[in-house]
N, C-alpha and C positions, 0 to 999 in steps of 0.2 A: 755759081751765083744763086742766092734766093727769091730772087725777087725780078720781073722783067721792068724795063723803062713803061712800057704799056700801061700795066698795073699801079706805076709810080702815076704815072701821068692820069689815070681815071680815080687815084687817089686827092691829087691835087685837083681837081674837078670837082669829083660828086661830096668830097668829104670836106671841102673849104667850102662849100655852100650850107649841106647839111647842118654844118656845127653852129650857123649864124641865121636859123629860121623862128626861133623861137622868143626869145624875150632880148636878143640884140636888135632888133628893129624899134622892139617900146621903149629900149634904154635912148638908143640914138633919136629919137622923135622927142621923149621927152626933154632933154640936152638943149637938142637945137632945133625943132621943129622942122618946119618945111627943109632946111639946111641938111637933114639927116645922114645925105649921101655923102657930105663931103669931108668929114671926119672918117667914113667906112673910105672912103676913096684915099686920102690922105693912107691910111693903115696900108690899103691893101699896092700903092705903091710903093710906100716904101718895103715890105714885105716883096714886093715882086721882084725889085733888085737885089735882095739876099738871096731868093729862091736861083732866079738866073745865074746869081755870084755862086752860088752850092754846085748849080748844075754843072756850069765851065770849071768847077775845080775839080767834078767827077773825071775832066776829059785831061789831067793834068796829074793825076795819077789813080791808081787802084787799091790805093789805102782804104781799110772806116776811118774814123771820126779815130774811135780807138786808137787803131795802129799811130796814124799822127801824133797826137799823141804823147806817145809809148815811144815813138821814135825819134823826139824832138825834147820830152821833159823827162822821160823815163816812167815805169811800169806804175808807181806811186802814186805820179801826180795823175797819171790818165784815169787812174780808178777814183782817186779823190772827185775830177771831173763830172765822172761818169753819176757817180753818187749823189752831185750838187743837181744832175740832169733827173737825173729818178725823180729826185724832190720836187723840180719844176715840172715834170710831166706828171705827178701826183696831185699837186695844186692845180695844172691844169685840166684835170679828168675831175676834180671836186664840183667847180661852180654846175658845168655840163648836169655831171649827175643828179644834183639838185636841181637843175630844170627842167629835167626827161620824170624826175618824181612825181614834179608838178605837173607837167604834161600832162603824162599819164593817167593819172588819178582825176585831173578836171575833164580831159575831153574822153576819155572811154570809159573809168569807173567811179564815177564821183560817191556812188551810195556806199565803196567799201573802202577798209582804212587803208591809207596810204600806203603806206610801207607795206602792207599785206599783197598790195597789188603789186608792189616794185621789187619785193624779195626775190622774182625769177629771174630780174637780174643779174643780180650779183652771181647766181649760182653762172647764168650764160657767161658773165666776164670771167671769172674765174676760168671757166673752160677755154673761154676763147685767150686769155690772157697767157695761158699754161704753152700754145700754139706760137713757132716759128716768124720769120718774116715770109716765105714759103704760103703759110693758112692766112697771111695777112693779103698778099697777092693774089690769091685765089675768091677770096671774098669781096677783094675789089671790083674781080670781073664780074663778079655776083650781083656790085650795088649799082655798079657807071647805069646797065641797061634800066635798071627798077628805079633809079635818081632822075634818067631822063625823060622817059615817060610819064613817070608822075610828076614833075618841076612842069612838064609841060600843058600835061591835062589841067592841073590848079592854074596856071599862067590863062589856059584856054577860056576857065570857068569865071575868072575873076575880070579879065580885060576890061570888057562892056561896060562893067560898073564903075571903072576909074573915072575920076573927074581932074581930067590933067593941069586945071588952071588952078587947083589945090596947092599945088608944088611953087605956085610965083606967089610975088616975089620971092627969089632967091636972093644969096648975098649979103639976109639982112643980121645972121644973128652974129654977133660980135667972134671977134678971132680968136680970144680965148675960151667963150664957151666952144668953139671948134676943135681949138686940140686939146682942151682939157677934157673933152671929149673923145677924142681920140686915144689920148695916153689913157683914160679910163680904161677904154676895152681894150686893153693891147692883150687880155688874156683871149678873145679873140682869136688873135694873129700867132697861133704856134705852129703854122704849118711850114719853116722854114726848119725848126728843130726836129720833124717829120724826116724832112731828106736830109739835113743832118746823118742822122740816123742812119737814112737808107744807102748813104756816100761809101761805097765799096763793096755792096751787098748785090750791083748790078751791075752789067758788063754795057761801060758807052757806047756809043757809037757817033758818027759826025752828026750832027743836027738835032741830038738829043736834047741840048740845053735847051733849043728853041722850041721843043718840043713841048718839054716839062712846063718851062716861062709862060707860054699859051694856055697849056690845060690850065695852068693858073688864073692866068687873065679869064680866062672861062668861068671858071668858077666865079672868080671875080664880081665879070660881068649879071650872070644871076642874082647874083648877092643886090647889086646893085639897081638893079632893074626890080627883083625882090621890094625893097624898100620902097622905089617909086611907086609901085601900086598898091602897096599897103599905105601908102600917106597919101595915095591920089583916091582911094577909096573913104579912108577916112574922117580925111584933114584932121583939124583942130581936134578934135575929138581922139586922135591917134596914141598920144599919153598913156591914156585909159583903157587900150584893149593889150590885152598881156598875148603869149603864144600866136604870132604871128602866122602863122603857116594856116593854121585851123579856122582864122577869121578871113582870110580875102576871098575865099570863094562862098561865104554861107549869103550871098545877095545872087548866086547862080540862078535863074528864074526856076530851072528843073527841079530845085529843092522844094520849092510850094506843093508839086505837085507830086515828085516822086518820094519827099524825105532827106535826110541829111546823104544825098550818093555819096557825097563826097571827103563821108569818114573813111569811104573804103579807100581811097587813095592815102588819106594818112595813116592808115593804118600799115597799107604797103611802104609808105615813105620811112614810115617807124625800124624799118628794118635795115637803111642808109643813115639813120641815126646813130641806131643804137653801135653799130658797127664804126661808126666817125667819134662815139665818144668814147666807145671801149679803145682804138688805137691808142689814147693816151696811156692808156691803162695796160696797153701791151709793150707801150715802147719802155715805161719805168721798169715793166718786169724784166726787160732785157737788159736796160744798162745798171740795174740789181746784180741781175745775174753775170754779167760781164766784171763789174766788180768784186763778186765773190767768188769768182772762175768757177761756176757750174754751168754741165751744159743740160741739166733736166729744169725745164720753168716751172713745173708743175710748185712746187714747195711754195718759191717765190710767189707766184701766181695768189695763192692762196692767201699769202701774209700780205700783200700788196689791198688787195679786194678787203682784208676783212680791216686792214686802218683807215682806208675810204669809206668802207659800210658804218664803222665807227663815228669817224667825224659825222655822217648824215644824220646817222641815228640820234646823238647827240646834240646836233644844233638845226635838228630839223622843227624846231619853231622858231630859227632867228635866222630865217634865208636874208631876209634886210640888212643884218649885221655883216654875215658873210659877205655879202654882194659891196656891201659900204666898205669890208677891208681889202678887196678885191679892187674896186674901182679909185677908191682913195692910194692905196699903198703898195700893191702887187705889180702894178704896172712898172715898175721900178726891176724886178724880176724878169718878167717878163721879154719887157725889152734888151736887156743883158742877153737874154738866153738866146732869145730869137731875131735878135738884132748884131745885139757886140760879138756875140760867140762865132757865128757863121762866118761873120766876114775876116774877124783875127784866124780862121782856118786856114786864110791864104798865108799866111805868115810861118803854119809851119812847114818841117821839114818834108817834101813830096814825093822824092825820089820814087819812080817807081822800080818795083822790084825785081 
């Protein structure tokens, strides 16, 4: 096996929170206001019974995703499959990228040109993308302890400042800006096409699903609690402040006195980022490679990165556009992949071997 259930499980954790700190809190505030949680809550339920449904099919046999398949429609259609997946995990590493650019460039180098700062990227994805599910488990253990120390020192710094009566009334914005809001961000929610992925790559054991299901809910709950203090700090005013992660602790009193401390934690945070956006960008390279039976990434790896570098480079002055076909139209994808796909898994052929 490449991969331990541990490593799954601090994956579903630190990387389901990481991928939604940045401009998924300003999209959900502006949507629905004080309501912001319950579109993210909606998502992240129904997303938590695929993840559960993924984990109890791990305990039902020791097939991938593949093998199923392979054993059910024949060798053809699993690669066809595999190929419709690259494409969705390729869209889904796009908007990401485009927002770790912006990032980037506004809170740590704003005086030098964009792309200039974000070029070491690509060169890291590439390398990291050319790497196993083995270097993806390994990096995991790397981000769970550097995720939860800083999620919690920002939680520490920003508390005091929340003004909890921000968040009422609740209940008031209508039901379809809710899940029209919802289905917006479903490029959000691909962490069920993650364990997809990882379904036969790791050996079960009894209580594993409940394991995984919780790391979930975990992450989850961050996410969740996330946004309350970024709207309890805010309010109305919330709309307008972009990169989420970087504004709720800058009212920490120590910064009058000592300076911004608290770049240095997102600076270490940057490092559970960048790793939760590149996974997208490792999983396409494999089910690439999986459908053009190589077993070296490196090739792939590289043609994979420079059609993503591509599109950024390209339409990196109409992030607006991007984000409007993303939110209007992708969700549509999305949900297929990370919804319809998982659960029609129960349906094929299981037998184990």
């Amino acid at each position: 096996m490449k991969i331990s259930v541990r490593q799954i499980c601090f994956i579903m954790f630190a990387y389901t929170a990481a991928t939604k700190l940045l401009l998924f809190p300003t999209v959900l505030s502006l949507d629905c206001g004080r309501d912001l949680l319950l579109p993210a809550l909606i998502n992240f339920v129904i997303c938590g019974i695929v993840v559960w449904s993924l984990s109890y099919l791990s305990s039902r046999t020791e097939k991938t995703f593949f093998q199923l398949l392979e054993g059910t429609f024949g060798n053809v259609f699993a690669r066809i499959i595999y190929a419709l997946f690259a494409v969705m995990f390729m869209f889904a590493a796009v908007l990401p990228v485009f927002e770790q650019k912006q990032y980037v460039h506004a809170i740590f180098y704003d005086t030098t040109p964009s792309f200039t700062v974000f070029l070491p990227f690509f060169v890291f994805s590439v390398y990291a993308a050319s790497k196993k599910f083995t270097n993806i488990g390994r990096c995991a253990d790397i981000c769970m302890p550097i995720f939860t120390v800083c999620i919690f020192a920002i939680f520490a710094m920003s508390f005091l400042e929340v003004e909890w009566g921000n968040l009422m009334p609740m209940f008031r914005t209508p039901a379809n800006r809710i899940f029209g809001s919802s289905l917006g961000t479903a490029y959000s929610f691909v962490e069920p096409c993650w364990l997809l992925m990882f379904m036969g790559h790791y050996k079960y054991k009894k209580g594993d699903a409940a394991k995984i299901t919780f790391s979930y809910a975990g992450g989850a709950a961050a996410v969740l609690l996330f946004l309350a203090v970024f709207y309890g700090i805010y309010g109305a005013i919330t709309p307008s402040r972009t990169f989420a992660l970087a504004r709720i602790s800058l009212f920490f009193p120590a910064i009058e006195t000592m300076g911004r401390i608290d770049l240095i934690l997102l600076l270490v945070m940057e490092i559970v980022m960048l790793f939760a956006v590149v996974l997208n960008i490792q999983l396409a390279v494999h089910c690439i490679a999986s459908v053009i039976g190589v077993s070296g990434y490196g090739p792939v790896s590289l043609a994979v990165n420079l059609a993503i570098g591509a599109v950024v480079v390209f339409t990196s002055n109409m992030y607006q556009d991007v984000y409007t076909v993303y939110f209007k139209w992708l969700w549509i994808m999305f949900i297929a992949f990370a919804v319809a796909f998982p659960l029609l898994a129960w349906t094929l052929k299981r037998r184990r071997e």
